[in-house]
C-alpha positions in Angstrom: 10.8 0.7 37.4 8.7 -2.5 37.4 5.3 -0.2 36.2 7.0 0.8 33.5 8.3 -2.7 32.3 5.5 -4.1 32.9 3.4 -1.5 30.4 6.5 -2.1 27.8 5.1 -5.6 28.3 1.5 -4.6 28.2 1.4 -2.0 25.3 2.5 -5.8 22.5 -0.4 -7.8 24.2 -3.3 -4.6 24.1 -2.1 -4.6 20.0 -2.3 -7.9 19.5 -5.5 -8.2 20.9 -6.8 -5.6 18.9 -5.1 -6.8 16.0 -7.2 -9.8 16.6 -10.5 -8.3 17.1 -13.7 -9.6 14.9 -14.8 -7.3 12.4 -18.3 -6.4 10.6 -19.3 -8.9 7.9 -21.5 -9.1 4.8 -24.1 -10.8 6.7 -24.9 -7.9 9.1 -24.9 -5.7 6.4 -21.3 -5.0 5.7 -19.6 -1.5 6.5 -20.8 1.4 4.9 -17.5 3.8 6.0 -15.4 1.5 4.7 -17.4 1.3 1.4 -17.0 4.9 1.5 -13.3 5.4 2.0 -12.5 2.6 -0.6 -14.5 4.4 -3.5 -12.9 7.4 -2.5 -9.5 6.1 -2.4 -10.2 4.6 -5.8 -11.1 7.9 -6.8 -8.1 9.1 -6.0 -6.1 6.7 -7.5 -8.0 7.8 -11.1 -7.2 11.1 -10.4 -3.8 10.5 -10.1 -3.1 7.8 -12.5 -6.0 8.1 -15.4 -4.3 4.6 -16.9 -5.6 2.8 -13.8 -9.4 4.1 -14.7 -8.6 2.0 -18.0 -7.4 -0.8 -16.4 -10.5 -0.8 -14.0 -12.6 -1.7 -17.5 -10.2 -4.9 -18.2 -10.2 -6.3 -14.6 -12.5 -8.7 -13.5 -12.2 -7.4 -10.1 -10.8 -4.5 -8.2 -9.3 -4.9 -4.3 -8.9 -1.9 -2.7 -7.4 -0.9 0.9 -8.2 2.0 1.7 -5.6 2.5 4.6 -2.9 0.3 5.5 -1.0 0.9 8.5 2.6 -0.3 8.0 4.9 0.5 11.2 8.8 -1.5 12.5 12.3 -1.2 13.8 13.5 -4.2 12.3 10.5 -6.1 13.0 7.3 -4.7 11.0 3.8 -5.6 10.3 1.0 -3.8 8.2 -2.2 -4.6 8.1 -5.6 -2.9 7.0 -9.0 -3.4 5.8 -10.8 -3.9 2.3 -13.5 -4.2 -0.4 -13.4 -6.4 -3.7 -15.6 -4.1 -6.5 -17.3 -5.9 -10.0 -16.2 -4.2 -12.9 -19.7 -2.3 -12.4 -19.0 -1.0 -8.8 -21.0 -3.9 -7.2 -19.2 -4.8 -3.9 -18.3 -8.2 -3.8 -16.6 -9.0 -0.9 -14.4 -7.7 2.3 -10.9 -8.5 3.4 -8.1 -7.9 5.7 -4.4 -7.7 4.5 -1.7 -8.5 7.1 1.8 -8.7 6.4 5.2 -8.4 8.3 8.6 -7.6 7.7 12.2 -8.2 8.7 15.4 -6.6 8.0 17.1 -2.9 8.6 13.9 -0.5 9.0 12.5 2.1 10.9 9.3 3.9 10.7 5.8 3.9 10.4 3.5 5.0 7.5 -0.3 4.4 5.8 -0.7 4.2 2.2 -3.6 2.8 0.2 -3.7 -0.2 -2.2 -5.6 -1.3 -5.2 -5.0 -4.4 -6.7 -6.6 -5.3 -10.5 -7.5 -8.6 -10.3 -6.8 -9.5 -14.4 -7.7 -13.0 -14.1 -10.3 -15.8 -12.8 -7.4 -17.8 -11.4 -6.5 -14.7 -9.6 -10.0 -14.4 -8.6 -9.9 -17.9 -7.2 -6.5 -17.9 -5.4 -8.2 -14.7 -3.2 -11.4 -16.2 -2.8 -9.7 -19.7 -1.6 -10.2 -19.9 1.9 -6.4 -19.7 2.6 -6.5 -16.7 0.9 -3.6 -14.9 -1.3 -0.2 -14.3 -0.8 1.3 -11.5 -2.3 4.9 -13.3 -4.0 3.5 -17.1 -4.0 0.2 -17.7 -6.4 -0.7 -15.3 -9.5 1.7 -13.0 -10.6 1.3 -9.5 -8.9 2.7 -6.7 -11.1 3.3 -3.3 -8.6 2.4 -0.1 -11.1 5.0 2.7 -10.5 3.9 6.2 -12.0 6.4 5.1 -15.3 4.9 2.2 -16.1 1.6 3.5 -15.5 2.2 6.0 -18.5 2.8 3.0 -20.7 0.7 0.5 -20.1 -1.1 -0.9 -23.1 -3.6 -3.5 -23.5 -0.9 -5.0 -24.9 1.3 -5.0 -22.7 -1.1 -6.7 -19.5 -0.5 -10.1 -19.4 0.1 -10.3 -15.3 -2.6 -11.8 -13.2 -2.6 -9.2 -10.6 -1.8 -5.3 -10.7 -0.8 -3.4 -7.8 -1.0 0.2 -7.0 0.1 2.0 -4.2 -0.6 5.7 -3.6 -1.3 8.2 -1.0 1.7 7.5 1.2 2.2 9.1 4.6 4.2 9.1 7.2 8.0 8.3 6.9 9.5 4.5 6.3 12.9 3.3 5.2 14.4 0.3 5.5 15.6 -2.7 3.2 14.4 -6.3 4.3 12.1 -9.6 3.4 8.7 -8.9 3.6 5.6 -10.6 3.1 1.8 -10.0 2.5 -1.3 -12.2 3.3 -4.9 -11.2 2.0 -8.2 -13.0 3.3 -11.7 -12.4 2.9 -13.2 -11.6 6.6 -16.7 -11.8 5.4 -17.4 -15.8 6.0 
């Protein structure tokens, strides 16, 4: 009975360990798989959603996650890895997006993200060494497939839009969440 309490103690600390683990930087070359995957989930996204290949021409930036792991029963966290594109492809930067979660929930799931960064204050708030926080700074807009359909040049006047696509997995749940992005590459 205690070897298994004690690996239900173990199995939190390996995670966060891991969780915590150093990561390849710009410096050393960056990371070419995870250069791959992001163009290809971006890909995806403008195969899905053709607007969003529109809205790539407007941004100033694109931030794309390629796969974010998002797991809880009652007490969640995400988190997953990233690469800021120029309007011309050119990769700017890396970063890491954490986030947790309270409330009534149960599941876990990965999805990919892509966020159009619309303005240089949005630019900045990311860039700032404490990073972004999805709900407190620029305006983050999330793109449902409706909205998609009608979006106009007109009608952008957020500093951030948010798409989420290529869900898997199996999550409910209704709670306060949060969402913290960082560049890793310093």
């Amino acid at each position: 009975m205690i070897r298994y309490l004690r690996l239900v103690l173990a199995i939190p600390l390996l995670l966060f360990g891991v969780a915590c683990s150093t990561n390849p930087t710009v410096a050393n070359g960056g990371d070419p798989d995870l250069d791959a995957q992001a163009r290809q989930a971006l890909q995806q996204l403008f195969d899905s959603t053709p607007k969003a290949k529109d809205l790539q021409y407007q941004a100033k930036a694109v931030l794309v996650f390629p796969s974010i792991v998002k797991a809880g029963l009652l007490v969640g966290a995400q988190g997953g890895k990233g690469v800021m594109f120029a309007p011309d492809g050119k990769i700017i930067g890396y970063y890491r997006v954490r986030g947790a979660s309270y409330g009534l929930q149960a599941g876990a799931q990965t999805f990919s993200e892509a966020m159009f960064l619309m303005t240089d204050s949005a630019i900045t708030s990311l860039t700032s060494g404490t990073g972004l926080s999805v709900g407190v700074g620029p305006s983050v807009v999330v793109v449902d497939a409706g909205m998609a359909k009608s979006m106009t040049t007109t009608t952008l006047q957020s500093d951030v839009y948010a798409f989420i696509f290529g869900q898997q997995g199996l999550m409910a749940g209704l709670g306060v969440q949060g969402q913290r992005i960082v560049k890793f590459d310093e």
